[in-house]
N, C-alpha and C positions, 0 to 999 in steps of 0.2 A: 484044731479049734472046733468045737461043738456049740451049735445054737441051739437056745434053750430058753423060754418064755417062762419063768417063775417069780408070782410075784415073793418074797421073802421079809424078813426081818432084820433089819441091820444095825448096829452098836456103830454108830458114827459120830462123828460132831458133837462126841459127850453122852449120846442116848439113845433109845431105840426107837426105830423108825421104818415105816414101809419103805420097802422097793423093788425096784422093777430088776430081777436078774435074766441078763440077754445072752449069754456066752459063756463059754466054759473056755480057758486055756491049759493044757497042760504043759509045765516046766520044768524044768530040774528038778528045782525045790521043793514040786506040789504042784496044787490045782489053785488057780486065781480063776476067779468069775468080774462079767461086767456087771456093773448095778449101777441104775440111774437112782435114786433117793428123792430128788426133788427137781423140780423145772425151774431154770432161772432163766433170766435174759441171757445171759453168759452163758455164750453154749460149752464151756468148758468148766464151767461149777456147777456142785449138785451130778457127777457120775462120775464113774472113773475102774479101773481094776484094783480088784479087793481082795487079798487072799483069803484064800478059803479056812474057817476054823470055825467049827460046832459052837462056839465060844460068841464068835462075833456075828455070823450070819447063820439063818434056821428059819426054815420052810414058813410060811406063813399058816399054822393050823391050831389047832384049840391046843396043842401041846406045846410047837414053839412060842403059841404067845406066853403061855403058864411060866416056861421056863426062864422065857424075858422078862418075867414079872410083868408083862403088859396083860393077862385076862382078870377076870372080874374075882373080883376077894370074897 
């Protein structure tokens, strides 16, 4: 397990969203990362391990926002 402070981009909950990526694990399968997305009363909603894909999480920067279709038109 690797610790790792990135904030990123995340396809969650239906849509894209900032978050906080804390940890890297690697497994069999791949790489899963921690990401907190949002703060709730519930300390068990709003984070969780994500697997990792280009697809659903990407770096927080003028490129991954473009490609999430979150920058400016």
């Amino acid at each position: 397990m690797r610790d790792a402070w990135q904030i990123v981009i995340l396809h969650i909950e239906g849509r894209w969203q900032p978050g906080l990526l804390t940890q890297w694990r690697r497994l069999p399968s791949g790489w899963v990362c921690l990401v907190r997305w949002r703060k709730d009363p519930d300390p068990a909603s709003g984070w969780g391990w994500v697997r990792w894909d280009p697809a659903t999480i990407q770096p927080l920067t003028a490129a991954g926002l473009e490609a999430a279709g979150l920058g400016e038109p």
